[in-house]
C-alpha positions as CSV (number, residue, x, y, z in Angstrom):
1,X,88.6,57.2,141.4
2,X,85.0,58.3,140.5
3,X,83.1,56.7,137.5
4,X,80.2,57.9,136.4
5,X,77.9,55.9,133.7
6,X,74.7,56.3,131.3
7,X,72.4,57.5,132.2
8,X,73.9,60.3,135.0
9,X,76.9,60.7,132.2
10,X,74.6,60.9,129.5
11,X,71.6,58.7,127.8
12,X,72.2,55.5,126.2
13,X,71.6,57.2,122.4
14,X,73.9,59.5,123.1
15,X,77.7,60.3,122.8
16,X,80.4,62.7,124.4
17,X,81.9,64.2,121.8
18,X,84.7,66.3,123.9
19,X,85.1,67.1,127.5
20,X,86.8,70.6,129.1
21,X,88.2,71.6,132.8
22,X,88.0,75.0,133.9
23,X,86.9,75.7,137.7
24,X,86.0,72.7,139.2
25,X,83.3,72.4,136.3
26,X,83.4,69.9,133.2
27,X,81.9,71.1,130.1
28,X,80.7,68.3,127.7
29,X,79.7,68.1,123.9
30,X,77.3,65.8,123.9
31,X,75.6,64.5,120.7
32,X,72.1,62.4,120.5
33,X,72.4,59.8,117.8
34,X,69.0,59.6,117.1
35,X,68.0,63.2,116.5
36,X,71.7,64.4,115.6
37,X,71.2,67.3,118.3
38,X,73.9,68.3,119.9
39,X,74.2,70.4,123.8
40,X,76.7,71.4,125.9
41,X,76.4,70.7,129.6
42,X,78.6,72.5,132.1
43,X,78.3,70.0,135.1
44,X,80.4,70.1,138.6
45,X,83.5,68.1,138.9
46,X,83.5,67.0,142.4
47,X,79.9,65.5,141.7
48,X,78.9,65.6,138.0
49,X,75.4,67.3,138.6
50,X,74.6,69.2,135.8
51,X,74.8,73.1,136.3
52,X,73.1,74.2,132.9
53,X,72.6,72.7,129.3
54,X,72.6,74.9,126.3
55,X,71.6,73.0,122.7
56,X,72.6,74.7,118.9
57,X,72.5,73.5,115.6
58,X,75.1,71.8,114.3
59,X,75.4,69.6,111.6
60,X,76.1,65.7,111.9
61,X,79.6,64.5,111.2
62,X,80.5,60.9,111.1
63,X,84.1,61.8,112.3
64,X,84.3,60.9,115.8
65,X,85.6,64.1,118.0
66,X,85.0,67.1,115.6
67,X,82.7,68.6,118.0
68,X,85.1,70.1,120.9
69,X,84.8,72.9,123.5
70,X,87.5,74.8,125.2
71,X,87.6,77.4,127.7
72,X,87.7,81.4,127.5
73,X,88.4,84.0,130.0
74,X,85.7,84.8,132.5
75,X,84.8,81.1,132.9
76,X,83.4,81.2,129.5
77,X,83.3,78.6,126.6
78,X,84.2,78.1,122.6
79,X,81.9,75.5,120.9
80,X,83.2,74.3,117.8
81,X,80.5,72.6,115.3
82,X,82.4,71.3,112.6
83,X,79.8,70.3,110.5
84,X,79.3,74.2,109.5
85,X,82.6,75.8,110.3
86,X,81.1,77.6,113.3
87,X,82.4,78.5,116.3
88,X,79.6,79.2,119.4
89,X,80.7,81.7,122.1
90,X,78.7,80.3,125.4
91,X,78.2,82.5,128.4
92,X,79.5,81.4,132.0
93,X,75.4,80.9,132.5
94,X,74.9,78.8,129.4
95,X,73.5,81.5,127.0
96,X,74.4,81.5,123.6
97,X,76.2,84.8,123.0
98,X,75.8,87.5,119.9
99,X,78.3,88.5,117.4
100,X,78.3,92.3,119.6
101,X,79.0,90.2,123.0
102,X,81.8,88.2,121.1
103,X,83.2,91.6,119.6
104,X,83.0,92.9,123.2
105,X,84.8,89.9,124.6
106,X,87.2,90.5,122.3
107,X,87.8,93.9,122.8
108,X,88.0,93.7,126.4
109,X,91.1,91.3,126.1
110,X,93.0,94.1,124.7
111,X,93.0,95.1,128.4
112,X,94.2,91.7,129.6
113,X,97.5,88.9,128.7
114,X,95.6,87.2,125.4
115,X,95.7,84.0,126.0
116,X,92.9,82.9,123.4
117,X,94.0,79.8,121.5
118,X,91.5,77.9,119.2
119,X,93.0,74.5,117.8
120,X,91.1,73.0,114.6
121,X,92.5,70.4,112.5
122,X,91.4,70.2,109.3
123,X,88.1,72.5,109.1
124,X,86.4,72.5,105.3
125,X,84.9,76.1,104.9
126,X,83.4,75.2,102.1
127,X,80.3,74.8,103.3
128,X,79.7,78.6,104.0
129,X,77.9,80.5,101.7
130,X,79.7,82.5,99.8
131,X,76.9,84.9,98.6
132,X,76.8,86.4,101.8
133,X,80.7,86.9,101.9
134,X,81.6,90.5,101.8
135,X,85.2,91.5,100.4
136,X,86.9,92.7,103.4
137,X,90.1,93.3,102.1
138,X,89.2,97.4,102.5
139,X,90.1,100.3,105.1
140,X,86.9,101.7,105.9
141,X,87.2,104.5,108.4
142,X,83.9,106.8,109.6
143,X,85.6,108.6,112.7
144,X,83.0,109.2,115.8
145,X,83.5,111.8,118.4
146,X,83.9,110.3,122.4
147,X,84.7,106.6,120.7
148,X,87.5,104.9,121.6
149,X,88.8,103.3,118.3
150,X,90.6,100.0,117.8
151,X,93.0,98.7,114.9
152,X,92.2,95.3,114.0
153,X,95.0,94.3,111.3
154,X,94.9,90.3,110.0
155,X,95.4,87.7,108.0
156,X,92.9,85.6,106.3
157,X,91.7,84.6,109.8
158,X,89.3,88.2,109.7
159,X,88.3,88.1,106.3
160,X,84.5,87.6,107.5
161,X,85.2,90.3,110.1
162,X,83.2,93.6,109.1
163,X,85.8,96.4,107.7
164,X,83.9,98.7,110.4
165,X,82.1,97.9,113.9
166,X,80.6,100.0,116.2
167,X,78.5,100.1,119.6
168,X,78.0,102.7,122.2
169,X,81.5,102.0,124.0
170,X,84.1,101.3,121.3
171,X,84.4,101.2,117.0
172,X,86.6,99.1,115.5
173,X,88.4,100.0,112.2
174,X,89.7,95.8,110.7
175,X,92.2,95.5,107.8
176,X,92.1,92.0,106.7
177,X,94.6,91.0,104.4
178,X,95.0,87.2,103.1
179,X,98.8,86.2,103.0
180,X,99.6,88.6,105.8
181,X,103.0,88.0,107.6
182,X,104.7,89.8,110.2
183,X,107.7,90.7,107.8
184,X,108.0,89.8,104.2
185,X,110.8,91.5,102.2
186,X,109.5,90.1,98.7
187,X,106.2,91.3,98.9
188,X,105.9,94.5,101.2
189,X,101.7,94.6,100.4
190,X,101.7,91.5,102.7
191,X,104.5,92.6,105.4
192,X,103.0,94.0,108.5
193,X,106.6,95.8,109.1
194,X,106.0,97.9,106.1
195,X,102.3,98.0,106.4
196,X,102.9,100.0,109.6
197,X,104.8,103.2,107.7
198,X,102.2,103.2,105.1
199,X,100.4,106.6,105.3
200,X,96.7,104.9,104.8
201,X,97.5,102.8,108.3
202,X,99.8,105.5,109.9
203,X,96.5,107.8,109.7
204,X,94.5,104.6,111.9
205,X,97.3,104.1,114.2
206,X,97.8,108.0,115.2
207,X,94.1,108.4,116.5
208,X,93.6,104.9,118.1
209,X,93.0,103.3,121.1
210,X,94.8,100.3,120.7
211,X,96.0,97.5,118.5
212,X,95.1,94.2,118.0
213,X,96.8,91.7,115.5
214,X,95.9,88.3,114.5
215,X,99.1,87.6,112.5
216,X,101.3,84.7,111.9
217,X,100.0,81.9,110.7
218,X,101.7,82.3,107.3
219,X,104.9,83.8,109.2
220,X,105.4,80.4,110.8
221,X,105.8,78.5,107.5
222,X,108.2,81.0,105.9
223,X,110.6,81.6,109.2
224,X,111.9,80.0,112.1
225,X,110.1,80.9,115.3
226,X,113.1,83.0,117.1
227,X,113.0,85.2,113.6
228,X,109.5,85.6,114.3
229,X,109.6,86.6,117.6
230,X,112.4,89.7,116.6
231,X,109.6,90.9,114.0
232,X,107.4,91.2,116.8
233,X,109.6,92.9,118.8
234,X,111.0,94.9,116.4
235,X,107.7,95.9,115.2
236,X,105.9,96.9,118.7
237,X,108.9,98.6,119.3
238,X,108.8,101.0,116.1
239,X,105.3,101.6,117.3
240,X,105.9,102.7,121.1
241,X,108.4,104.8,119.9
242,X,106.5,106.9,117.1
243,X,102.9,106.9,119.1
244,X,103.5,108.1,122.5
245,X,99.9,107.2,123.4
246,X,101.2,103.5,122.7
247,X,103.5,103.3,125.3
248,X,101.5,100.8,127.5
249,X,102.0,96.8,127.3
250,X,98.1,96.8,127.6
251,X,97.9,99.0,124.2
252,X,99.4,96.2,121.7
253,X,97.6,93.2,121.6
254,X,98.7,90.0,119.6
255,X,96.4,87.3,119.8
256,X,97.1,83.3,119.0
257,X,96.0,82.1,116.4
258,X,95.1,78.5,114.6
259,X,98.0,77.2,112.9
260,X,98.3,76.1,109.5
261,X,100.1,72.6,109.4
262,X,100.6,73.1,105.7
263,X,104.5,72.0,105.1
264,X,106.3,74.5,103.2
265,X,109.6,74.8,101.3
266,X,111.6,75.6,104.5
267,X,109.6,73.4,106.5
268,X,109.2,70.4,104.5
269,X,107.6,67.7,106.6
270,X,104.6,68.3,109.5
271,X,107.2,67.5,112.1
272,X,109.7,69.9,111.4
273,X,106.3,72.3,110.8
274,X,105.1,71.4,114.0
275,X,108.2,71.5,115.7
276,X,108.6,75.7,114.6
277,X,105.0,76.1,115.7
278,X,105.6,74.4,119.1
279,X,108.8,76.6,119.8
């Protein structure tokens, strides 16, 4: 067993907030109590020598382990600075990446098994500033010739995602819709099975590249997770069959998302919630 102690782990006024594995590397949150500055380190496993160190503002917190880090594809990391209800996309070399890398990262996991899965318990957004909150809840199209176009359909988790994106390789056309489930017979404006014959999204679907959905966080309170599971199917079927260019696995993407531990008139306890979500 190796044991490593202040100051090669990390100075005396300091703290490790949260530690990640991923390639013989460790990445670390660390957080100086004195100046309230926090870093992450990526350091080597087999000898803890720091590989590279990356600092960003994030607020103070007196909660102990707010502050975590977890891995991405492409030996890249997540920050989470709870203190503002910001996430940090890190390169593999350390950078701080911007909103058009993270949108690229994104898209290029339409192309690959999504296996993104953020966890955060009990994040307050109400620190955001909500005069720079756009409403979302819109389809905006602007077709461009040569573009590749993706279908971003969500819940409330892409609400602060632009309605339209676009760089020189891809656009994006996003349809964020707060309540979204993947079927919901009572109220069909929030069922992604009926959403899908619309004429509005059948008009998206027809022309694009691929889909990507970040769906189910509301699904998971309202119906068991087998039920679940036969929307999904059901509904990736119905789209391979009526878009022929959608016939690829590779072409529907349906990414993990947090989940809501809110208990629920089916699921009445966090247990039995939990539970569902685990399944």
């Amino acid at each position: 067993m190796k044991q490593w102690k202040s100051p090669q782990s990390c100075n005396s006024d300091e703290v490790i907030n949260n530690i990640a594995y991923n390639n013989e590397t460790l990445a670390l949150i660390i957080e100086n109590e004195t100046s309230n500055k926090k870093r992450i380190e990526l350091r080597s496993l087999s000898t803890f020598d720091p590989l590279w160190s990356t600092s960003f503002n994030a607020a103070y917190h007196f909660t102990p382990w707010n502050n975590r880090v977890c891995v991405l594809k492409y030996n890249e990391w997540l920050a989470i600075d709870y203190g503002n209800s910001r996430l940090f996309h890190v390169s593999k070399d350390g950078q701080i990446a911007t909103n058009g890398s993270t949108t690229t990262y994104a898209v290029n996991d339409v192309f690959a098994p999504t296996d993104l899965y953020f966890y955060l318990m009990n994040t307050d957004i109400s620190s955001l500033d909500t005069n720079h909150i756009i409403n979302l809840n819109m389809i905006y199209e602007q077709p461009i010739q040569n573009l590749p176009k993706y279908f971003v359909l969500s819940d409330s988790h892409g609400k602060y995602f632009p309605p339209y994106h676009r760089t020189a390789q891809y656009q994006l056309v996003i349809k964020s819709i707060s309540g979204l489930q993947w079927n919901n017979p009572w109220q069909q404006e929030l069922s992604v099975n009926n959403l899908i014959e619309s004429t509005s999204i059948k008009s998206i679907i027809s022309t694009c590249a691929g889909i990507i959905f970040m769906v189910g966080t509301n699904s998971i309170r309202s119906w068991s997770a087998s039920e679940i599971i036969q929307d999904i199917v059901n509904i990736t079927q119905s789209i391979r069959s009526t878009y022929d260019h959608l016939n690829r696995k590779t072409d529907i993407s349906i990414c993990t998302i947090f989940p809501c531990l809110k208990t629920s008139t089916r699921f009445l306890t966090s247990n039995l919630l939990t539970s569902n979500i685990n399944d």
